[in-house]
N, C-alpha and C positions, 0 to 999 in steps of 0.2 A: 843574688842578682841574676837575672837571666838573660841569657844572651842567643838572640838567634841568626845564624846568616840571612842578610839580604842584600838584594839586589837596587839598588838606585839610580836616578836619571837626576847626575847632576846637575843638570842644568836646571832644575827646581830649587836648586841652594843659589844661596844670594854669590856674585863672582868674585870676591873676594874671599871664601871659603872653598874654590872648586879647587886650588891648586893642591891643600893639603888632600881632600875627597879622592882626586884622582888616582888610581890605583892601587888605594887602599882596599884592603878586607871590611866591611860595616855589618854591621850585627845591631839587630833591634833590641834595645834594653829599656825600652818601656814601661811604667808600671801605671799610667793615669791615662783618664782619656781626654785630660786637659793640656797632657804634654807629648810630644815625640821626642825618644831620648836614640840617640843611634850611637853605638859607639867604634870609633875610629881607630885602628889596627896599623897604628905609623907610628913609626919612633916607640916612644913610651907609652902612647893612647891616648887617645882624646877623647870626652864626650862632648856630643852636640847636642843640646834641647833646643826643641822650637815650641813655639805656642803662640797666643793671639798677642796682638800688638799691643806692648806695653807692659805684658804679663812675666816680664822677666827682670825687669828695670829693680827690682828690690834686689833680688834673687841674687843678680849683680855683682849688685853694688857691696851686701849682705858678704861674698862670698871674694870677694874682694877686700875687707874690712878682717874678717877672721883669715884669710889668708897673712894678711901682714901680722896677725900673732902667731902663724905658722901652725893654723891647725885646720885648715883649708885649702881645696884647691887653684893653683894658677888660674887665674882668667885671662883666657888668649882672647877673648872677642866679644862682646857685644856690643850685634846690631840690633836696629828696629826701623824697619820700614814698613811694608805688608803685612810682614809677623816679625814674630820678634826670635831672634838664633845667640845661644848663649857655649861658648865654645870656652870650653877647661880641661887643664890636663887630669891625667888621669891619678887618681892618689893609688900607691902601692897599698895592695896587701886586697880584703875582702870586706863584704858589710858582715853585719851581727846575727845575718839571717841561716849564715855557712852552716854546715851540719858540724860541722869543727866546734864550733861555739856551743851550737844550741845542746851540745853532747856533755854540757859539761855546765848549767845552768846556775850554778851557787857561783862559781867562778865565774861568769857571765856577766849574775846581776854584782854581783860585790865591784867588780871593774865599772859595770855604766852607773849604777852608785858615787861612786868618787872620782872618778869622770865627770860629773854633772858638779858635781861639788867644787871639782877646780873651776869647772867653764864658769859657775857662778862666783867664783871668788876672785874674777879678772878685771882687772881698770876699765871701765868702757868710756875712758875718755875718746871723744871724737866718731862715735859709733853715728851711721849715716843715717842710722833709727831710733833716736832718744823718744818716740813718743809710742813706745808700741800698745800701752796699756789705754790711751787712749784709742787707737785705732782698732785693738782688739774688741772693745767697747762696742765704738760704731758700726763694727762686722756685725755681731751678734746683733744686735740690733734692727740691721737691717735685715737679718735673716729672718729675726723673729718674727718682723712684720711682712716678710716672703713666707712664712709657713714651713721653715723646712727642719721643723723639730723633727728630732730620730734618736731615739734611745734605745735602739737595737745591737750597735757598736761597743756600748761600755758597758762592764760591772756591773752585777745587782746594786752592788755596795755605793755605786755611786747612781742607781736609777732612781729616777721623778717621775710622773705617774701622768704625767700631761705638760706641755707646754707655759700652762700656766702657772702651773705649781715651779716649774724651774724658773721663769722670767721672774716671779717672785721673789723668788732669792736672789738673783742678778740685780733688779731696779734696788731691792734693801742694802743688798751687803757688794755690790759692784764698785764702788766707792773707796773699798777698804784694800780692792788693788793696789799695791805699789808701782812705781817705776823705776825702780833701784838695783835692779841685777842685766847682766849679760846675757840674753835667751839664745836659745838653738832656736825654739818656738814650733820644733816638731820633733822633740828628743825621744826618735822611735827606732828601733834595731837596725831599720833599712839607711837610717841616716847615721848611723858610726861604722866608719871603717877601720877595722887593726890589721895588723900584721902579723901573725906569729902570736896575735894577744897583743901586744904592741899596738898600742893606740897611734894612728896615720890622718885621721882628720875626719871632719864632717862633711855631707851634703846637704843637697835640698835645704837651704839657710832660709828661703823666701820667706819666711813668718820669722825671722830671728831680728831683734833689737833691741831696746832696753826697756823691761818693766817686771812683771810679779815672777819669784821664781815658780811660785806653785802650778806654774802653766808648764814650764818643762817635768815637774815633780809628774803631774797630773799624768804626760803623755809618756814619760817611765815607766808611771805604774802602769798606763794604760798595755803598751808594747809589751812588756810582760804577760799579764794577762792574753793577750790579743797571740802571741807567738808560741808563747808556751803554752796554752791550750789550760792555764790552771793562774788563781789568785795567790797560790802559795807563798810567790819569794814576793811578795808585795813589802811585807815587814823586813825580810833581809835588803829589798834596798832601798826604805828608806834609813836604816841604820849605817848602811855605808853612807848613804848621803849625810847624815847627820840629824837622827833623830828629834832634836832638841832646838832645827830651824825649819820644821814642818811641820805647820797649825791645816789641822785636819779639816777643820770649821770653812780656810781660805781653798782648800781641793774640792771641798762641794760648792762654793763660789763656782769655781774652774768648771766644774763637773757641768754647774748647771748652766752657763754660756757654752758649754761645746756642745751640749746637744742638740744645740742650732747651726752645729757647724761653720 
């Protein structure tokens, strides 16, 4: 996670956030250019995101939900007026991206392996997003029919050869989606924090609710691949995760709705 010093003009944050802002240290920790992440150098740390209005409202709510299973962070604030500012403390410890971790990649994927496998083996009574596999759905969908196929991102192993060849497989086998598990819904190294290896919690929840595991499966194996620069520990973790609730058939489902992003 990177962090850079800057410099800010308060008075562009909404005034119920100027008082903690006020003579803090801020440091830009952005990684999108959908969001501004800055993070706050008071007390034990805060991050702040902002982004367009309304665009955090899941994210939330999301991150407030897994918090009360305590494996998320406090949410101190969100507003939405002009834009929208989502204010949380800061969880101890580092993301999955530390050179700590990536130094030592068997023990790595073996921990987000069965990691993934508790988060999916959790009660998701009362979860503020029971219907993600439907919404997941109508994302692709409407993407499909925006044009924004790209299969530059993933795997040979999981590439399609056109747009239509993967919508294909989405309109046939889309259906076969469950809604039965507790997602992260971007289960990728930048979003697990540990401590010491000591697992400390999740971020970026905004895509997380309840529906098919194989969407968190998918974006496991994807971060692998994508971090570690090699397909290798692809089979070590779906073996920590549990070789024998991963149907290969329902990850090229997956495969073929995300390369519409």
């Amino acid at each position: 996670m990177s962090m850079k010093p800057i410099q800010i003009d308060i008075e562009e944050y909404p005034a119920e956030l100027c008082p903690l802002l006020s003579g803090a240290k801020i440091y830009d920790s952005s990684c999108s250019p959908e969001a501004r992440v800055i993070f706050v150098d008071k007390d034990g740390g805060y991050f702040l995101k902002s982004a367009a209005k309304g665009a955090l409202e899941r994210e939330a709510v999301m991150t407030k939900y897994f918090h009360g299973k305590g494996f998320a962070a406090e949410v101190i604030s969100y507003l939405s007026d002009e834009r929208d500012w989502l204010l949380t403390a800061k969880i101890h410890g580092d993301d999955c991206t530390a050179a700590k971790y990536l130094e030592q990649p068997e023990r790595l994927v073996e921990l987000l392996g069965e990691r993934l496998a508790f988060l999916h083996s959790l009660d998701y009574t009362a979860c503020p997003v029971p219907n993600h596999t439907e919404r997941y759905l109508a994302k692709m969908k409407q993407n499909k029919i925006a044009d924004t196929f790209d299969k530059s991102h993933f795997p040979d192993s999981f590439g399609y050869r056109s747009a239509e060849e993967a919508w294909a497989v989405v309109e046939k086998h889309g259906h076969l989606l469950n809604n039965d598990t507790l997602l992260h819904g971007d289960y990728c190294l930048p979003n697990v924090i540990l401590d010491d290896w000591r697992f400390s919690g999740f971020i970026d929840l905004d895509s997380g609710g309840v529906g098919d595991r194989h969407v968190d499966i998918f974006w496991g194996i994807w971060t692998l691949w994508f971090n570690l620069k090699t397909d290798k520990y692809r089979q070590r973790f779906i073996d920590a995760y549990g070789r024998n609730r991963v149907d290969e058939d329902m990850l090229r489902v997956v495969a073929a709705a995300e390369v519409f992003g």
